[in-house]
ZATI-927867 format. One record per residue: residue number from 1; x, y, z of N, C-alpha, C in turn; residue in three letters. Coordinates in Angstrom, 2 decimals, always signed. Example, Ala and Ser with C-alpha at 12.3 -4.5 7.8 and 13.67 -1.06 7.14 Angstrom:
REM ZATI-927867
+-----+---------+---------+---------+---------+---------+---------+---------+---------+---------+-----+
:   i :    n_c1 :    n_c2 :    n_c3 :   ca_c1 :   ca_c2 :   ca_c3 :    c_c1 :    c_c2 :    c_c3 :  aa :
+-----+---------+---------+---------+---------+---------+---------+---------+---------+---------+-----+
:   1 :  +13.19 :   -5.69 :   +7.80 :  +12.30 :   -4.50 :   +7.80 :  +13.20 :   -3.30 :   +7.80 : Ala :
:   2 :  +12.85 :   -2.25 :   +7.08 :  +13.67 :   -1.06 :   +7.14 :  +12.90 :   +0.03 :   +7.87 : Ser :
+-----+---------+---------+---------+---------+---------+---------+---------+---------+---------+-----+
END
This chain:
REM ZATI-927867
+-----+---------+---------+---------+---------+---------+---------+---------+---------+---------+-----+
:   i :    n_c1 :    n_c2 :    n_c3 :   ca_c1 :   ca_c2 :   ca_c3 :    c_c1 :    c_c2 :    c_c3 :  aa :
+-----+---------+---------+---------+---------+---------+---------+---------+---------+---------+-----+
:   1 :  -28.84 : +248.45 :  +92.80 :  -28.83 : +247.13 :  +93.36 :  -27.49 : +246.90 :  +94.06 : Unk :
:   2 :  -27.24 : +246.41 :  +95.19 :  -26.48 : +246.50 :  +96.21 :  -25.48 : +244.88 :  +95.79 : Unk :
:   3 :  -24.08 : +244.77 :  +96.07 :  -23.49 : +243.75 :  +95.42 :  -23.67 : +242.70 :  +96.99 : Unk :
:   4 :  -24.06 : +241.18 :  +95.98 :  -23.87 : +240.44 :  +97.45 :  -22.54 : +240.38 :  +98.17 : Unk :
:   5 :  -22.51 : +240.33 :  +99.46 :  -20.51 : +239.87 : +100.13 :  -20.93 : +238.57 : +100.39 : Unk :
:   6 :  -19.63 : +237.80 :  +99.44 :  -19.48 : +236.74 :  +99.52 :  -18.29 : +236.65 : +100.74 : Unk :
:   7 :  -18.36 : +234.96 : +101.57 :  -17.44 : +234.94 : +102.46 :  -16.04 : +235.06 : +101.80 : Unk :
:   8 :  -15.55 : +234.56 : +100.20 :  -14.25 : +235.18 :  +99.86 :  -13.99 : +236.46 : +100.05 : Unk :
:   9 :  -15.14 : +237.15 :  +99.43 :  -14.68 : +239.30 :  +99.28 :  -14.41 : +239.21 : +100.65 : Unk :
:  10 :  -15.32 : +239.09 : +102.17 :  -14.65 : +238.85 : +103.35 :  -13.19 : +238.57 : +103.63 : Unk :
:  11 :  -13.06 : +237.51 : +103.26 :  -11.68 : +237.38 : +103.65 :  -10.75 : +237.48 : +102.93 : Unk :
:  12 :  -10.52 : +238.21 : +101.84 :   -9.88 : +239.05 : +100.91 :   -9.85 : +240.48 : +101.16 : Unk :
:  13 :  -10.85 : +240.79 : +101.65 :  -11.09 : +241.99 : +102.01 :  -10.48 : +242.40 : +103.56 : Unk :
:  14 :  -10.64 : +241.78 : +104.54 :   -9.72 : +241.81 : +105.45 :   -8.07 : +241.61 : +105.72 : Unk :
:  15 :   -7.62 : +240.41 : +104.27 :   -6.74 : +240.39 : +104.41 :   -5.30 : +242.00 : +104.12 : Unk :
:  16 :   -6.51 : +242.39 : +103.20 :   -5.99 : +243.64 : +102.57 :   -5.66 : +245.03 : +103.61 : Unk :
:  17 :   -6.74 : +244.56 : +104.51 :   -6.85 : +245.68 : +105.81 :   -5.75 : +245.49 : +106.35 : Unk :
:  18 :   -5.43 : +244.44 : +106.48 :   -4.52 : +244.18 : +107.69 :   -3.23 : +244.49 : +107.38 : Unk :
:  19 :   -3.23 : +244.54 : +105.93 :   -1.55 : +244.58 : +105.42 :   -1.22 : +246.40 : +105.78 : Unk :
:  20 :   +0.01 : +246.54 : +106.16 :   +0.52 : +247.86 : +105.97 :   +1.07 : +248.87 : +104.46 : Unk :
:  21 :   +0.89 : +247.69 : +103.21 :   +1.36 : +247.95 : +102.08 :   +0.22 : +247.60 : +100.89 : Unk :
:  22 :   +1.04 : +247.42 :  +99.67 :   +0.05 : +246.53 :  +99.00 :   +0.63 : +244.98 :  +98.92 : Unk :
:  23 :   -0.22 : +244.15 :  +98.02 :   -0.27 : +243.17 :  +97.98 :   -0.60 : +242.27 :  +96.35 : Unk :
:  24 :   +0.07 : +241.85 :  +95.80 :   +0.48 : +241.17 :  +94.48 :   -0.59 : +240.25 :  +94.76 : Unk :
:  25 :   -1.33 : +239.79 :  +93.71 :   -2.11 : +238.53 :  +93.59 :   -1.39 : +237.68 :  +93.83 : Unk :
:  26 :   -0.17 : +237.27 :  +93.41 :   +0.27 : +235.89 :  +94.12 :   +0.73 : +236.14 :  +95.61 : Unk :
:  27 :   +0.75 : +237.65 :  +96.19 :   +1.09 : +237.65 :  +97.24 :   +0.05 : +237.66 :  +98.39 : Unk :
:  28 :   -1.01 : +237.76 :  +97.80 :   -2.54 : +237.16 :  +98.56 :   -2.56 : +236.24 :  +98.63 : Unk :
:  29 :   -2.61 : +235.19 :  +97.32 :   -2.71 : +233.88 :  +97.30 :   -1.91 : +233.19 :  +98.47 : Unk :
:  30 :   -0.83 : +233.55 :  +98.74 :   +0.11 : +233.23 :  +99.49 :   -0.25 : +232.62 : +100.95 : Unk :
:  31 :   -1.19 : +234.05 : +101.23 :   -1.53 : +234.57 : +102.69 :   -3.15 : +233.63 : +102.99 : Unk :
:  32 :   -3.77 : +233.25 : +101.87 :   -5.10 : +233.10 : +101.72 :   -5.32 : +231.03 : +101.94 : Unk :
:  33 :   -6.36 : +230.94 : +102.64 :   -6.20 : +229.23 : +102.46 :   -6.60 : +228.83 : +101.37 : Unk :
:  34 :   -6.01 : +227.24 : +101.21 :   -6.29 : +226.63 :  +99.90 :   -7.95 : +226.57 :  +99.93 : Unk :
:  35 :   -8.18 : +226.53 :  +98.41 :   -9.67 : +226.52 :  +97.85 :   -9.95 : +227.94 :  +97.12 : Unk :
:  36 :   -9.48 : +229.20 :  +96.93 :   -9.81 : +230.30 :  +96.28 :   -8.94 : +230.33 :  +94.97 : Unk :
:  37 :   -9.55 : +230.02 :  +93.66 :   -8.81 : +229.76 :  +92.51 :   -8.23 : +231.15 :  +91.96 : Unk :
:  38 :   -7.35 : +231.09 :  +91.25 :   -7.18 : +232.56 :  +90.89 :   -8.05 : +233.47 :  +90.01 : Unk :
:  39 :   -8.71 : +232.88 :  +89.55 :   -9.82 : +233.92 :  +88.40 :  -10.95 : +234.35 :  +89.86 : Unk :
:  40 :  -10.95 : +233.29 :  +90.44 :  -12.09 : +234.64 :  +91.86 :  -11.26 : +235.13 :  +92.52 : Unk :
:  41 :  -10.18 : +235.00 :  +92.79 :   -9.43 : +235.71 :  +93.30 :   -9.39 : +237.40 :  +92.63 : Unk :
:  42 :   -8.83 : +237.02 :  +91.39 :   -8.48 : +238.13 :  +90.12 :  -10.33 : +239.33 :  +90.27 : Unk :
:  43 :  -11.07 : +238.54 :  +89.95 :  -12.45 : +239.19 :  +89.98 :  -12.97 : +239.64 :  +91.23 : Unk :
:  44 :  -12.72 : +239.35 :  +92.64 :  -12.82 : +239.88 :  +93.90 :  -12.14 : +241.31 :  +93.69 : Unk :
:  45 :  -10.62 : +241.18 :  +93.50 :  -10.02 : +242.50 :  +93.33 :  -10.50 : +243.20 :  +92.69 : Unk :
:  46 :  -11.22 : +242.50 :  +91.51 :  -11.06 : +244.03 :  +90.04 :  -12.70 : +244.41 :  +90.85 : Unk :
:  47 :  -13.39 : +243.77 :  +91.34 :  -14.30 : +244.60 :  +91.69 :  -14.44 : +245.60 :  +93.29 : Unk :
:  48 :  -13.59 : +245.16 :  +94.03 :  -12.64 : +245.74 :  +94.99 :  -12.98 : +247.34 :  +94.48 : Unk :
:  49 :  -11.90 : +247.21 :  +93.13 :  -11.17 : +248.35 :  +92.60 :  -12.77 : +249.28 :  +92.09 : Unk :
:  50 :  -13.72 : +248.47 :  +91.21 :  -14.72 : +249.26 :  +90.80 :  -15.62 : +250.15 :  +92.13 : Unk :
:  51 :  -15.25 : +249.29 :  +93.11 :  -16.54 : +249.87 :  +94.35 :  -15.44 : +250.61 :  +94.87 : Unk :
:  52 :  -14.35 : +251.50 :  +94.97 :  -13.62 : +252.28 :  +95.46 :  -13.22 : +251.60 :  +96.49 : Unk :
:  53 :  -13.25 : +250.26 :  +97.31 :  -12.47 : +249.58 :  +98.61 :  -11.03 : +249.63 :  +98.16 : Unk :
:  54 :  -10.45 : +249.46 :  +97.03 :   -9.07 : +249.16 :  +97.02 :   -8.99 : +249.94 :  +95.64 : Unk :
:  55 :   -7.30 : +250.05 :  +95.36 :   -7.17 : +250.61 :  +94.54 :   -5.51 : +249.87 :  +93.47 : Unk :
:  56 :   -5.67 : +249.79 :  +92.42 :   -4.63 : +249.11 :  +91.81 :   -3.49 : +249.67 :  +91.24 : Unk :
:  57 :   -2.40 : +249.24 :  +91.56 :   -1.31 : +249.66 :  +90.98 :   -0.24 : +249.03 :  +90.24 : Unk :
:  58 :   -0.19 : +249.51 :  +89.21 :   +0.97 : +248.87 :  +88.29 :   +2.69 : +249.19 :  +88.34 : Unk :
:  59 :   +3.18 : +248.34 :  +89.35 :   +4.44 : +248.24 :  +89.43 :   +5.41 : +248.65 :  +88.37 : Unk :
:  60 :   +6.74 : +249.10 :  +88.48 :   +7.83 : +248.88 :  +87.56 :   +8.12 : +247.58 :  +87.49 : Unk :
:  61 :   +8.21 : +246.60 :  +87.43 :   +7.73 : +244.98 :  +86.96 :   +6.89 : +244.19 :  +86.16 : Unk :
:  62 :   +5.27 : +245.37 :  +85.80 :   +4.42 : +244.87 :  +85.48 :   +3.82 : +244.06 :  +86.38 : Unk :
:  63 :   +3.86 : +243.95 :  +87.56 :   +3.00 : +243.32 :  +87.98 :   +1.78 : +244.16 :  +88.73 : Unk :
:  64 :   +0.89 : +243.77 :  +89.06 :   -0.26 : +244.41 :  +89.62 :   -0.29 : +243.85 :  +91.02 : Unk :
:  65 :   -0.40 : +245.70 :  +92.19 :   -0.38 : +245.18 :  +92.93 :   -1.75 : +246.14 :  +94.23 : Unk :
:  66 :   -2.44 : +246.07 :  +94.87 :   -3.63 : +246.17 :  +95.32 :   -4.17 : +246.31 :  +96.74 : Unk :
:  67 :   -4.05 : +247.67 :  +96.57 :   -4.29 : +248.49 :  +98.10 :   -5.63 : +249.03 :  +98.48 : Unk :
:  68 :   -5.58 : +248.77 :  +99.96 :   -7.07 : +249.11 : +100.30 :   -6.61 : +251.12 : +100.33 : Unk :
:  69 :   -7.40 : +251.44 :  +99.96 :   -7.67 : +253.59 :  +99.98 :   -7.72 : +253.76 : +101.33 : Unk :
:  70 :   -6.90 : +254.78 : +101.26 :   -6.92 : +255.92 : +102.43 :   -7.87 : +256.58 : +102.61 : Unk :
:  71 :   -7.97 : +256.86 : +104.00 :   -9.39 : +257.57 : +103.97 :   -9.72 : +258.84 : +102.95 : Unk :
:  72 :   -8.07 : +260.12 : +103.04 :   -7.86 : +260.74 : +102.73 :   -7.91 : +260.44 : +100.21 : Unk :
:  73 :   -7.98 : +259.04 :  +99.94 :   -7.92 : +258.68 :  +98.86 :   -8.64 : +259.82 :  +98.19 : Unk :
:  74 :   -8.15 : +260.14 :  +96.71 :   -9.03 : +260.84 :  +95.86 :  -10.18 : +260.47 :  +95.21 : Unk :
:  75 :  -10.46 : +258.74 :  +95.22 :  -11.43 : +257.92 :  +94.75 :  -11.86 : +258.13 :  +93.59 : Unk :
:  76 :  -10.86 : +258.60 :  +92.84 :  -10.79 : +258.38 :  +91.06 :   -9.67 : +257.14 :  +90.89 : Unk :
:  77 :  -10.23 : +256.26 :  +91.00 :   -9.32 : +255.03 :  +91.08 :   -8.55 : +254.40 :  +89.87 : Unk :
:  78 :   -8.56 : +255.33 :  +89.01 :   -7.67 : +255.05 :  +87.58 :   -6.52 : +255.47 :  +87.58 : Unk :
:  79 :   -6.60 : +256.68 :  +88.49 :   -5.68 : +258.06 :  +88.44 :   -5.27 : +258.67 :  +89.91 : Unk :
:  80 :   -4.87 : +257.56 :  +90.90 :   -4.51 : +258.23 :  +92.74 :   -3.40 : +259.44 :  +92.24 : Unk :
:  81 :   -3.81 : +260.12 :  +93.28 :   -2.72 : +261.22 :  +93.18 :   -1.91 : +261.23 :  +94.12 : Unk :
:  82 :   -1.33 : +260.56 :  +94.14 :   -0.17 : +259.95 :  +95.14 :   +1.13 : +259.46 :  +94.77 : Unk :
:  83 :   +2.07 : +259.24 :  +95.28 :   +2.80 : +258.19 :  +94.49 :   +2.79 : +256.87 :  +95.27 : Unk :
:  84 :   +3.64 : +255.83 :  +94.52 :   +4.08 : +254.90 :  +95.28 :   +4.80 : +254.34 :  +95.53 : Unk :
:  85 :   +5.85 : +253.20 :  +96.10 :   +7.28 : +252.89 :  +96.11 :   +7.06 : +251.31 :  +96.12 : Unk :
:  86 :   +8.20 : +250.71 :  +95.23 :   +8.11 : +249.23 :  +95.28 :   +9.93 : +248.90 :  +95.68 : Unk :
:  87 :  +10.04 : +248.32 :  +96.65 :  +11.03 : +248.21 :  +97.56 :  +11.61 : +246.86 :  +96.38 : Unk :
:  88 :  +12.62 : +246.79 :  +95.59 :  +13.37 : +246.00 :  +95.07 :  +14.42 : +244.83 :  +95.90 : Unk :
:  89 :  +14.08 : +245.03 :  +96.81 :  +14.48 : +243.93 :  +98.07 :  +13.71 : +243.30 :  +98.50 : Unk :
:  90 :  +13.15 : +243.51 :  +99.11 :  +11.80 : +242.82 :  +99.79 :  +10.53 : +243.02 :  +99.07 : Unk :
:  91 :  +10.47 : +243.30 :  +98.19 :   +9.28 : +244.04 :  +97.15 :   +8.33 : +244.35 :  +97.87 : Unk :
:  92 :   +8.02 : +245.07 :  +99.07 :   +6.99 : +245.87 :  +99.07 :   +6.40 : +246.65 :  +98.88 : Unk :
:  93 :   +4.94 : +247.04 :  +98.26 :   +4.93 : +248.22 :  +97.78 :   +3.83 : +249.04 :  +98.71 : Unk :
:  94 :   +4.03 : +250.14 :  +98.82 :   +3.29 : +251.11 :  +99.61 :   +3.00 : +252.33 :  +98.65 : Unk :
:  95 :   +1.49 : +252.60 :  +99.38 :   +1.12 : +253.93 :  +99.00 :   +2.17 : +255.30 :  +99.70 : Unk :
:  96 :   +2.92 : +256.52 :  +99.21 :   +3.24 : +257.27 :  +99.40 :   +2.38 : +258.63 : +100.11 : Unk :
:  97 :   +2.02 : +259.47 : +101.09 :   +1.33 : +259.91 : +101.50 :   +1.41 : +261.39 : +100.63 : Unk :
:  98 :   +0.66 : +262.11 : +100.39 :   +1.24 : +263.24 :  +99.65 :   +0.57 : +263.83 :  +98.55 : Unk :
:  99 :   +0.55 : +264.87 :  +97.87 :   +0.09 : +265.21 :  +96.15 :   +1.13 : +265.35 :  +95.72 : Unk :
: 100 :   +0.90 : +264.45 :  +94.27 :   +1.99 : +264.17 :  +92.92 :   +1.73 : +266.18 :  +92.24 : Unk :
: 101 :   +2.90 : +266.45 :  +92.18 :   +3.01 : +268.00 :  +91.48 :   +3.68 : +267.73 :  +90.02 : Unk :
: 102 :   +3.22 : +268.36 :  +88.89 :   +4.43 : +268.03 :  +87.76 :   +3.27 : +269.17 :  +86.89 : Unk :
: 103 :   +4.59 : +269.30 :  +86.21 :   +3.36 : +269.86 :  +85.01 :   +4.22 : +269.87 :  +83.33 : Unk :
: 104 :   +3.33 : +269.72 :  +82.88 :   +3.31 : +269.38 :  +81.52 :   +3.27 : +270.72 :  +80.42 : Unk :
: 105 :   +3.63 : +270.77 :  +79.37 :   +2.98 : +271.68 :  +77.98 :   +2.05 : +272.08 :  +78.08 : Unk :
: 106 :   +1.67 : +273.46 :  +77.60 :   +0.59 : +273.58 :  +77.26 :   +0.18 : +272.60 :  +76.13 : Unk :
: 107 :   -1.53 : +272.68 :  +76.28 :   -2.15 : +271.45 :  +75.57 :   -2.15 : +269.60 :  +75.11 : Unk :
: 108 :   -1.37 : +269.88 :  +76.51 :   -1.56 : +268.53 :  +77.20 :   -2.32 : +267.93 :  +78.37 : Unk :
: 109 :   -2.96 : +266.99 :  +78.14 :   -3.97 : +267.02 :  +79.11 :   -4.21 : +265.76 :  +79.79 : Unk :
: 110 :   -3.75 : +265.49 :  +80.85 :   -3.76 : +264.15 :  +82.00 :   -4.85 : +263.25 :  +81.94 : Unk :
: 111 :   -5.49 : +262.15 :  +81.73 :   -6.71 : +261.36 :  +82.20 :   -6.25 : +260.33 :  +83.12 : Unk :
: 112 :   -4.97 : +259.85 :  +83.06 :   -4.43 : +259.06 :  +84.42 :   -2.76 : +259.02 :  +84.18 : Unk :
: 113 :   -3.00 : +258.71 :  +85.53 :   -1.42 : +258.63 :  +86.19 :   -1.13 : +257.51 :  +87.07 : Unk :
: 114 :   +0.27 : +256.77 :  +87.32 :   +0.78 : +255.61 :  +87.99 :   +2.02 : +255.82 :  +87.85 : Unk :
: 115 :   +2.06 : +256.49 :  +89.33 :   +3.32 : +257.31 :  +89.75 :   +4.33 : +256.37 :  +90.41 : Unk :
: 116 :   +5.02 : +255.19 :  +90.19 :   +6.12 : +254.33 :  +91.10 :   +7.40 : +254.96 :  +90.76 : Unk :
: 117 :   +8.00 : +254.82 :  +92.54 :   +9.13 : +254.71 :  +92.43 :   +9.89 : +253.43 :  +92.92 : Unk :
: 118 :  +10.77 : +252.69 :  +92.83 :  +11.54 : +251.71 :  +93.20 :  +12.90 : +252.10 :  +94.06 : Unk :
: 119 :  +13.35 : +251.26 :  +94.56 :  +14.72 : +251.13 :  +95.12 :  +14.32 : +250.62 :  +96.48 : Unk :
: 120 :  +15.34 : +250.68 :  +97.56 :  +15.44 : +250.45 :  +98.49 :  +15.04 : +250.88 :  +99.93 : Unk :
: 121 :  +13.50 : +250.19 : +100.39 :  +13.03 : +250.71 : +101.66 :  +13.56 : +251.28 : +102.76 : Unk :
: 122 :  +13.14 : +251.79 : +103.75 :  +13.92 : +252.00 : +105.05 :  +14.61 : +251.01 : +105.89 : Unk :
: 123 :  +13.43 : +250.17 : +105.77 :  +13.68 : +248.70 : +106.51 :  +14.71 : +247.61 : +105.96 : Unk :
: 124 :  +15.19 : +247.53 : +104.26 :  +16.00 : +247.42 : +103.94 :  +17.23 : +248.28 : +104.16 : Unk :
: 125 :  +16.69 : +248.91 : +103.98 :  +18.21 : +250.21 : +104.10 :  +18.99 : +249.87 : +105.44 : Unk :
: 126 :  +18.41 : +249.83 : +106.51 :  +18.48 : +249.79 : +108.11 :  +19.07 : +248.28 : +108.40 : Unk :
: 127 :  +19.22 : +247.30 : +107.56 :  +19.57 : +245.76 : +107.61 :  +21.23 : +245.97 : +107.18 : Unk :
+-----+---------+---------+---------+---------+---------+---------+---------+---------+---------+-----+
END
């Protein structure tokens, strides 16, 4: 059974396109007109995340923040194999282009990963 698109997932869903990074729930809210409460807000994303459109990431902050996939994405959306960077200036965070390499012990065994790094962007750096 096919999920209905509501005009929010629309324009939640575009707003996400358009960004070059990710985007914090309050940093949607931000961008988004008044009338979208935060629990549909919160539930647009998390199901975003279940249908593979976007993918979530947990900051060094704790905060959660929510990118539309690359084409190139691995679409195991628990576990991108990528990294990512959260700019401590301007807090933006972006997907990193690339495969995460590391390796572990024997008899250790990965089911997910949330690879951030922090510090200071280019675009900060360059100011």
């Amino acid at each position: 059974m096919s999920r209905r698109q509501t005009k929010s997932q629309t324009i939640i869903l575009h707003l996400l396109q358009q960004e070059q990074g990710a985007l914090s729930h309050d940093g949607i809210t931000a961008k988004l007109e008044k009338g979208l409460d935060r629990v549909t807000i919160y539930r647009i994303l998390n199901r975003f995340v279940e249908d593979g459109l976007a993918h979530r990431i947990v900051a060094d902050d704790g905060r959660q923040y929510f990118a539309i996939c690359p084409e190139d994405c691995c679409h195991d959306h628990e576990a991108h194999g990528h990294l990512h960077f959260r700019c401590v200036i301007c807090d933006r965070v972006e997907c990193v282009p690339g495969e995460v390499g590391y390796r572990l012990p024997p008899g250790y065994q990965v089911n997910n990963h949330n690879i951030i790094l922090s510090g200071n962007c280019n675009t900060c750096n360059a100011k």
